[in-house]
Structure formats: C-alpha cells, structure tokens
C-alpha positions in Angstrom: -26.8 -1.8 15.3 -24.1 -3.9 14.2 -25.6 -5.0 10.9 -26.1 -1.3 10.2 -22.5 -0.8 11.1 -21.1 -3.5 8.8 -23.7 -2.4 5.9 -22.0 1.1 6.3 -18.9 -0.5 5.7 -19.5 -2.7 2.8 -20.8 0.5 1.4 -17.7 2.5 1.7 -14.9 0.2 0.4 -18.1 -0.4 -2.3 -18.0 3.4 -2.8 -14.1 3.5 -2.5 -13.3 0.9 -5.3 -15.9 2.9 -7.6 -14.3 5.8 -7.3 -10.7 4.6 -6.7 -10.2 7.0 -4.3 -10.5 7.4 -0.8 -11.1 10.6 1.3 -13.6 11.9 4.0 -15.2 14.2 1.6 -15.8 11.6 -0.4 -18.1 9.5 2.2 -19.3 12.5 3.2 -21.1 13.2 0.1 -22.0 9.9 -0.9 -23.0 8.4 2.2 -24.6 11.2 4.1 -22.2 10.3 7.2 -20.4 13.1 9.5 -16.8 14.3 9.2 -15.8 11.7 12.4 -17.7 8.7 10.7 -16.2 8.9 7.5 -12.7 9.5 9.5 -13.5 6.3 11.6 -14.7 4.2 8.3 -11.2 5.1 6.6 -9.1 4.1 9.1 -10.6 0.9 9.3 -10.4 0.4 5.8 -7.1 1.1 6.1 -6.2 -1.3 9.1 -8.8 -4.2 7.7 -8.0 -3.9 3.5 -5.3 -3.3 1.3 -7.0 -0.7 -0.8 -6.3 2.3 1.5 -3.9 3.6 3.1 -3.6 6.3 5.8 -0.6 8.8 4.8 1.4 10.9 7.4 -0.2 14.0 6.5 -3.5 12.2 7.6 -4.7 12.4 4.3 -5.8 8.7 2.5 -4.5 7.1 -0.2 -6.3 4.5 -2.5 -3.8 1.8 -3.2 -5.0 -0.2 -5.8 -4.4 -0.4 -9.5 -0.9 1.1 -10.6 0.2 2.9 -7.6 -0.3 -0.1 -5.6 1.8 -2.1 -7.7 4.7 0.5 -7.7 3.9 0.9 -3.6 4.4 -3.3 -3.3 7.6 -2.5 -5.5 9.5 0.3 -3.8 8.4 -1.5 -0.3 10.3 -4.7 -1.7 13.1 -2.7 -2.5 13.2 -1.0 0.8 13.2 -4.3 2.7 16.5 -5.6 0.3 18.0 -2.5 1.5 17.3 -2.7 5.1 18.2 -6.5 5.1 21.7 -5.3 3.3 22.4 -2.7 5.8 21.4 -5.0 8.5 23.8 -7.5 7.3 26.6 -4.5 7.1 27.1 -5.4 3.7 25.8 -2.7 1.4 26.5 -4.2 -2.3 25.6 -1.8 -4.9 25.6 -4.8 -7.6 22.9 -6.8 -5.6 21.6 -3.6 -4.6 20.7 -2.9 -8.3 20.0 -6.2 -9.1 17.4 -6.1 -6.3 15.9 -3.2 -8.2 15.6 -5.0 -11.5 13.9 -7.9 -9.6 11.4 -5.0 -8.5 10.9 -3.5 -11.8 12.5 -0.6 -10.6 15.2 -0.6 -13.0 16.5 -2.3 -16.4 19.2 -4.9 -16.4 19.5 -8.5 -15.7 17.8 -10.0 -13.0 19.5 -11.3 -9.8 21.4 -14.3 -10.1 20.0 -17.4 -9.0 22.6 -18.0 -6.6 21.8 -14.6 -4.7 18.1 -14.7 -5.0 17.4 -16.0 -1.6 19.4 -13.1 0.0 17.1 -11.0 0.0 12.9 -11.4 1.0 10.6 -11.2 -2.1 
C-alpha cells in the first residue's frame, strides 16, 4: 500500500511538471483519483516540493519557471523590508537598492559595504 501511495505521488508532481500546472481537476482527470485524493496529493506537494504552492483562496499555484523566480524575488524583498522595519530603520535608499539586488527595479546595486544588512 505504501509503494502504491508513493507511485501515486511520483505520478502527480510527474503530471504536474508536464503540465506546469497544478489543480485538483487536473489529477482528477489524468489520474483517475477522487476530488479528496487529488486535494491530499497537492498539499503534500506543496509541503514536500518547491513546485507548488497552496494559495489562500485554497486554490494551487505551480511555482516553477518565471513566476517562481519573480515569487523567490518579491519574497527577498519582503524579508529586506521586514528586517528594516525590524531594525526601526526604514531607509528608502537601501530600501531601493534592495530592490535592484532583487531585480525588482533598475539602478545600481547595493553597495558592498551594506550588502550584509540585509538576508539574500
């Protein structure tokens, strides 16, 4: 039973890369599995992989490719903000050079002298 259960899973992120895209339906369809397995395979793709992700509208996300790069980016970003407004010192000038070190904006990159301010 175990096997089977592993074999199931190996087919779905398979399935799931193929189709970059992740979603009960999905597994449904291709898998032949009921609306609670598929549900139960996604979430543990999404607590054991990288791939997908579980949104707060329960829906899932597929996270690889381009919008997992721009996810890793903005979550970057995020953390140089919360470590600034941790540190109660919220300087729009490392601010944006912390968003040209994620790509999320044009400019010069952060100074060598500030670059281990913030996590990567």
């Amino acid at each position: 039973m175990h096997a089977d259960r592993e074999a199931l899973f190996a087919r779905t992120i398979a399935l799931v890369h193929e189709h970059r895209a992740a979603s009960v339906v999905l597994l449904q369809r291709h898998l032949g599995v009921s609306h609670d397995t598929a549900e139960t395979l996604l979430l543990r793709m999404a607590t054991e992989t990288t791939a997908v992700r579980r949104m707060q509208n329960g829906l899932f996300l597929y996270t690889q490719g381009p919008i997992g790069e721009e996810l890793a980016a903005l979550h970057g970003f995020a953390r140089a903000v919360l470590t600034a407004l941790a540190e109660d010192n919220v300087d729009t000038e490392l601010l944006r050079a912390a968003a040209v070190r994620f790509g999320l904006a044009k400019g010069e990159a952060l100074p060598l002298t500030l670059q281990g301010r913030f996590p990567p």
